[in-house]
C-alpha positions as a printed Julia matrix, in Angstrom:
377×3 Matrix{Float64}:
 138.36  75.18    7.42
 140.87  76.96    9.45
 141.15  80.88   10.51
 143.67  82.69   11.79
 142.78  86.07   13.41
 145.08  89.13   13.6
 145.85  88.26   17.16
 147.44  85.02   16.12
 144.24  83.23   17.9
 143.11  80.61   15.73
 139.81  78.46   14.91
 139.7   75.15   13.31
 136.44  73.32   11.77
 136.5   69.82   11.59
 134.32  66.59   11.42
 134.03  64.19   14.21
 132.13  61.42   12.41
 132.74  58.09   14.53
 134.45  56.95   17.55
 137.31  56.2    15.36
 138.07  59.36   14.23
 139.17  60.59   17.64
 142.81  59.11   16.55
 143.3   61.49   14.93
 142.99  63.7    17.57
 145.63  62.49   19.91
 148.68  64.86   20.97
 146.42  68.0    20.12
 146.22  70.68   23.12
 142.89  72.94   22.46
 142.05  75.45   24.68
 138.42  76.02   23.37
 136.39  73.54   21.73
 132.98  73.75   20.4
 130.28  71.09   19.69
 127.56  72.21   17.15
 124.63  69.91   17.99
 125.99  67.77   20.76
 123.41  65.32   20.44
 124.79  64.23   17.28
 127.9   63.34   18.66
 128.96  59.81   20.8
 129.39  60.17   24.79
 132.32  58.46   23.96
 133.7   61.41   21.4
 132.92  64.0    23.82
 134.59  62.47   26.77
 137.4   61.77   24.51
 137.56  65.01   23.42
 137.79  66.44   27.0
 141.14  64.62   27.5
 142.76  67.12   24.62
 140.67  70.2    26.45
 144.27  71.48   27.41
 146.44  74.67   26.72
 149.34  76.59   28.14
 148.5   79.57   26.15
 146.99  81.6    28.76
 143.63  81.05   28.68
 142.01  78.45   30.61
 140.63  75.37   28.48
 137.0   75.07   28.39
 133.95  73.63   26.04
 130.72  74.53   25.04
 128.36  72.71   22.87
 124.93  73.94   21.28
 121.76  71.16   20.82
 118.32  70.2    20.1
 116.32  68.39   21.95
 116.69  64.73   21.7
 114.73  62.38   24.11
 116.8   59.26   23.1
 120.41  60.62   23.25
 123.01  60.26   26.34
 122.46  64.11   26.4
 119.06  64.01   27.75
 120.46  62.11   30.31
 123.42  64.1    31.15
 121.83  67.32   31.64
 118.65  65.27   33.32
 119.05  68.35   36.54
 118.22  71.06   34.27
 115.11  69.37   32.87
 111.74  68.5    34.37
 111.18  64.76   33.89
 107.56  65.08   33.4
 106.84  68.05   31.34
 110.14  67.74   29.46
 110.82  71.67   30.03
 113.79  73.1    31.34
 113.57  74.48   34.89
 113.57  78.07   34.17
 115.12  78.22   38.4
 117.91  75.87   37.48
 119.29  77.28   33.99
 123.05  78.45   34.17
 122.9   76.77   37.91
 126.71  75.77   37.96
 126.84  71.68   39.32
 129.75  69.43   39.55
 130.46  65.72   37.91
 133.09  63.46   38.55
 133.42  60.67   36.26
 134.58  57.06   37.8
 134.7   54.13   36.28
 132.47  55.29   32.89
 129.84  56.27   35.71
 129.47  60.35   36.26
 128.34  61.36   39.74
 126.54  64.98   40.38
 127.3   67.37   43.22
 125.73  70.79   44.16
 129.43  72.01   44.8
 133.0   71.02   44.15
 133.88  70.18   47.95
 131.17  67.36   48.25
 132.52  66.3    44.99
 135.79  65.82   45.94
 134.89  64.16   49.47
 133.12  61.32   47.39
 136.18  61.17   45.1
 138.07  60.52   48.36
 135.89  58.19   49.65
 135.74  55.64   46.5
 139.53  55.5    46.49
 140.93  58.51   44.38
 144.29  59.32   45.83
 145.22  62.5    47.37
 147.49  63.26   44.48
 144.74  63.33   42.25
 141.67  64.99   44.49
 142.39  68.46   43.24
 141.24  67.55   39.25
 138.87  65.11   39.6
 135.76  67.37   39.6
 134.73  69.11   36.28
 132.04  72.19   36.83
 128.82  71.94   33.96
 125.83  74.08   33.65
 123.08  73.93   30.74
 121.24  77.21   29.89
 118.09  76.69   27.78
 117.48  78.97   25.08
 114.61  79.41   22.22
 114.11  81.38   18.96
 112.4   83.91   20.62
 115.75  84.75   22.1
 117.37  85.56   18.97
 115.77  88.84   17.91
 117.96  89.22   14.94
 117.28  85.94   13.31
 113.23  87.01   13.79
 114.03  90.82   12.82
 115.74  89.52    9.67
 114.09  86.0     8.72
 110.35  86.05   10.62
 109.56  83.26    8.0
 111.51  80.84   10.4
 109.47  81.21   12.7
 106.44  80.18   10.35
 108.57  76.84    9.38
 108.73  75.64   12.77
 105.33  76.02   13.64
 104.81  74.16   10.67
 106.57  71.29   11.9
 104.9   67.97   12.57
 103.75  68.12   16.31
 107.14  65.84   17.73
 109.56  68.01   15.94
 107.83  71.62   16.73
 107.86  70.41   20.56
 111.52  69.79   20.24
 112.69  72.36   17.9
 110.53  75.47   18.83
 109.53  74.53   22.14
 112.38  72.74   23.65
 110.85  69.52   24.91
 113.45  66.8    25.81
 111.0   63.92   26.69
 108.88  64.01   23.96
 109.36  60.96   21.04
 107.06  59.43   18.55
 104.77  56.85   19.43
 101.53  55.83   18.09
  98.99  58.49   17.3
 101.52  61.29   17.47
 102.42  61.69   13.69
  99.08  60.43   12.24
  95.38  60.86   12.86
  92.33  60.17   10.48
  91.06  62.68   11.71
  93.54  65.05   10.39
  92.03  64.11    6.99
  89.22  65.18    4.62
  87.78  62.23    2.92
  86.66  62.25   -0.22
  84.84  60.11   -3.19
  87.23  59.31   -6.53
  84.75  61.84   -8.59
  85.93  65.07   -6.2
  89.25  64.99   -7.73
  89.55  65.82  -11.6
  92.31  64.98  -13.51
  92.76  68.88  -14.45
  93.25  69.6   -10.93
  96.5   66.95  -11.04
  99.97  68.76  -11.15
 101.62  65.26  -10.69
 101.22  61.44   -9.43
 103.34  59.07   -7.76
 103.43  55.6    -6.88
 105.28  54.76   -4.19
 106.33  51.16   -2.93
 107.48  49.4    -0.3
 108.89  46.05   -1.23
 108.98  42.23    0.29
 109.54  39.23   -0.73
 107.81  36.6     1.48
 104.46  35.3     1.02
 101.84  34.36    3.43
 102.6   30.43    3.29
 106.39  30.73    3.71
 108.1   30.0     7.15
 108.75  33.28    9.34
 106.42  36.27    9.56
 105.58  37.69    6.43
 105.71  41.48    5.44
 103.67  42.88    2.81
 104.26  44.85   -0.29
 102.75  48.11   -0.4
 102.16  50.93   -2.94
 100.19  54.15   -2.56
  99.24  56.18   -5.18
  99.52  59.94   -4.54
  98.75  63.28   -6.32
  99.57  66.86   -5.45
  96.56  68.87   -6.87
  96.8   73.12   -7.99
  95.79  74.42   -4.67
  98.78  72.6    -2.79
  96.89  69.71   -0.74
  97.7   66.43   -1.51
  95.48  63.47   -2.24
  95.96  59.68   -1.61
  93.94  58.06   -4.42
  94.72  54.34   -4.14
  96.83  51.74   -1.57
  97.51  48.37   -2.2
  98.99  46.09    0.76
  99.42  42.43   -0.09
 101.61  39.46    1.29
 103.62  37.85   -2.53
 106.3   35.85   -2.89
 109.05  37.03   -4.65
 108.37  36.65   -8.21
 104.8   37.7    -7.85
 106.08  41.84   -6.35
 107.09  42.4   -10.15
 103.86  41.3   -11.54
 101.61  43.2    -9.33
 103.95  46.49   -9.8
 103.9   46.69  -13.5
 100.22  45.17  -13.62
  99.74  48.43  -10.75
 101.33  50.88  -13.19
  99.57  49.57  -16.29
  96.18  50.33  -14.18
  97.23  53.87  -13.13
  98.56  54.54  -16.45
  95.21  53.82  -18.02
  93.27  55.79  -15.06
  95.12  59.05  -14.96
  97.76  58.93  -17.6
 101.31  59.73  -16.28
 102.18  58.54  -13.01
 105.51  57.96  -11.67
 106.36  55.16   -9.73
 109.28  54.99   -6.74
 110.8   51.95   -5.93
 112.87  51.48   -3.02
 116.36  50.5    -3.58
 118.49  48.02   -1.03
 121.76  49.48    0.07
 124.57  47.76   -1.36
 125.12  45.61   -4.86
 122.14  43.07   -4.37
 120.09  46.26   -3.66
 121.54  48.01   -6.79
 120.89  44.82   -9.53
 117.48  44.23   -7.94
 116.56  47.78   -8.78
 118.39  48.11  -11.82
 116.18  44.37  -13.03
 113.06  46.3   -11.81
 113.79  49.46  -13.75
 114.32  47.24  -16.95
 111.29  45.73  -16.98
 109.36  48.64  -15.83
 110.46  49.93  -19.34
 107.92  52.79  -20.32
 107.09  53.96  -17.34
 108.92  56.81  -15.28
 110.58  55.18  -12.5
 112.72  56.12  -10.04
 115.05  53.57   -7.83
 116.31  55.58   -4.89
 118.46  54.42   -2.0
 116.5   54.92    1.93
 118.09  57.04    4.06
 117.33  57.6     7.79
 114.86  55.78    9.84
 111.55  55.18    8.96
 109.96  57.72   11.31
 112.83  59.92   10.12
 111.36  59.33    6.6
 108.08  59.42    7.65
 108.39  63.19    9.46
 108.06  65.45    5.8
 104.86  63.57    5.38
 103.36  63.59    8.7
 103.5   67.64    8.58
 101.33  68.4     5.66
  99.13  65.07    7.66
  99.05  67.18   10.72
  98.32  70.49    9.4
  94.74  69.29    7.42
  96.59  69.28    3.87
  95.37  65.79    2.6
  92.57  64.5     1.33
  92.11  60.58    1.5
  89.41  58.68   -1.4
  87.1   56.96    0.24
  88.05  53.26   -0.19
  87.86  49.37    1.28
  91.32  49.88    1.86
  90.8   52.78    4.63
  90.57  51.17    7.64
  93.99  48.82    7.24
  95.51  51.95    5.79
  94.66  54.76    8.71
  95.34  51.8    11.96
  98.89  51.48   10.78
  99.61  54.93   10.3
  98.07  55.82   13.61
  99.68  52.92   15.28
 103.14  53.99   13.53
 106.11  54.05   14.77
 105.12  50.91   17.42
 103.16  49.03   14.66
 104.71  45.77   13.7
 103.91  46.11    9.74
 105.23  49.78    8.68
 105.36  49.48    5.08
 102.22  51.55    3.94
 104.03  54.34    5.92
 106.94  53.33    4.12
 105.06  53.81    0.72
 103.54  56.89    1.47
 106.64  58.24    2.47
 108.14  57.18   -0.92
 105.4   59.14   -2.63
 105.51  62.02   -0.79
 108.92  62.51   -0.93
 109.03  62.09   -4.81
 106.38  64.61   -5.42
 107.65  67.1    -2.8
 110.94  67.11   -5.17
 108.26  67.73   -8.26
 109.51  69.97  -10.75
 112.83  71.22   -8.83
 114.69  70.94  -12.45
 112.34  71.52  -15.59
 113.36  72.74  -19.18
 111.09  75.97  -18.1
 113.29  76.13  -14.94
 116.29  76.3   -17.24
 114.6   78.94  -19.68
């Protein structure tokens, strides 16, 4: 993770994972340093990180960082100038315009130039001695794919992946929206959907099935507000759409979840033959005995345990691009109407956890087939 050029110049990579790990920064002098993806990084790490911005080596310590657009981050806010607030653009008239911050008390103050800056320095206490390094120049200069000809020359299928992006991402990541997020309606619409009777889809035209669940453990006369269980039943068919065939959404106490899974499975089993079913696993050892108890009396069945990682609208983005793009087909079912208002309500519905199923299917079937004994051959 280190280079070290003919010149004697040298390059270091390293990781920058929480506000803790700045420690191990202190005492370094770094004339250049380099943020890849900015917005993944803590205002406080960046700041810090500034203070060891320092060099006698001749060349005058400065930073640049590369991002993506991220409506929620302390970035969006810091480089607020540059973008328009209602379109979420950049300001094509203001990129690479040079401003100037200063930074008092964990507050950072803008100025079109570095004398105005320093006269409000002055004027909030910052003594003389001090005046001359208080202001720090920053300038943000937008850039898309379409600016690197050589990735597009080279790779032109890039460009077909991020217009193939679910709607919130492609805005962010091709177009370069910073105000855009997810809220309801964005990453699901029935009408993105073909629906279709049970007898459309044969069992020939099956490549595989999944199950996926979403677990809780409170029932509708306990204390609190209840969550449901949920399971969806998936299939990717031969000509690459995918098909949900089946979701169940019910409020059961604890010991009933088991019951109506392997009762569930028993069905499907007996409907289509082999389906797999994903059951989320809890962080943690709890998470990792409740799974393992589930697993054990799921014996016979293909089941897979796996630990969550992200958010659920992080989870839910794979998924909502195939929804987007007209690649599902939906069986017509009393269950439709519960199922499609909580996706298009999702991410501000109260009750996610038929997204959270669908996104447990989806992701096990997307992984279909990646290691097979013909794979191997």
């Amino acid at each position: 993770m280190h280079w070290t050029f003919q010149s004697g110049a040298s390059i270091t990579f390293a990781h920058l994972a929480r506000n803790e790990d700045c420690e191990q920064w202190q005492g370094s002098q770094i004339c250049l340093i380099e943020f890849d993806e900015l917005c993944h990084f803590s205002e406080y790490q960046f700041f810090y990180m500034l203070s060891r911005n320092r060099s006698i080596c001749g060349v005058q310590p400065y930073i640049r960082a590369t991002c993506n657009p991220d409506s929620d981050s302390w970035v969006a806010k810091f480089i607020s100038w540059w973008i328009d607030q209602d379109s979420g653009y950049p300001i094509k008239e203001r990129a690479g315009v040079i401003r100037w911050m200063v930074r008092l008390k964990g507050v950072i103050h803008w100025f079109d130039n570095k004398d105005d800056a320093i006269l409000y320095a002055r004027e909030d206490g910052v003594t003389e001695d001090l005046l001359p390094f208080v202001a720090k120049s920053v300038t943000f200069i937008p850039s898309s794919v379409q600016d690197n000809k050589e990735l597009l020359r080279t790779n032109p299928q890039y460009m077909t992946n991020l217009l193939n992006l679910p709607m919130v991402e492609r805005e962010r990541l091709l177009n370069g929206n910073w105000k855009i997020r997810n809220h309801a309606g964005l990453m699901f619409q029935r009408g993105q959907v073909k629906l279709i009777q049970k007898e459309q889809i044969r069992k020939d035209d099956i490549i595989a099935m999944c199950r996926g669940w979403d677990l809780a453990a409170t029932s509708e006369d306990e204390k609190g507000e209840p969550a449901y269980t949920a399971g969806v039943l998936m299939a990717v068919l031969k000509n690459n759409r995918y098909a949900i065939l089946d979701v169940i959404n019910m409020r059961l106490a604890a010991g009933e979840v088991l019951s109506l899974i392997k009762n569930t499975a028993i069905s499907d089993r007996a409907s289509y033959g082999y389906v797999k079913v994903r059951i989320p696993q809890d962080p943690g050892q709890a998470g990792k005995s409740q799974a393992a108890f589930f697993v054990s009396e799921l014996a016979g069945f293909d089941v897979s345990a796996r630990t969550e990682t992200g958010d659920k609208t992080f989870r839910a983005t794979p998924v909502a691009a195939q929804w987007q793009h007209g690649f599902f087909d939906v069986v017509q079912g009393e269950w439709n109407d519960d199922y499609f208002s909580q996706l298009e309500s999702f991410p501000d519905s109260k009750f996610k956890d038929m997204v959270d199923a669908t996104s447990s299917a989806f992701d096990e079937l997307a992984n279909y087939g990646m290691f097979n004994i013909d794979s191997m051959l």
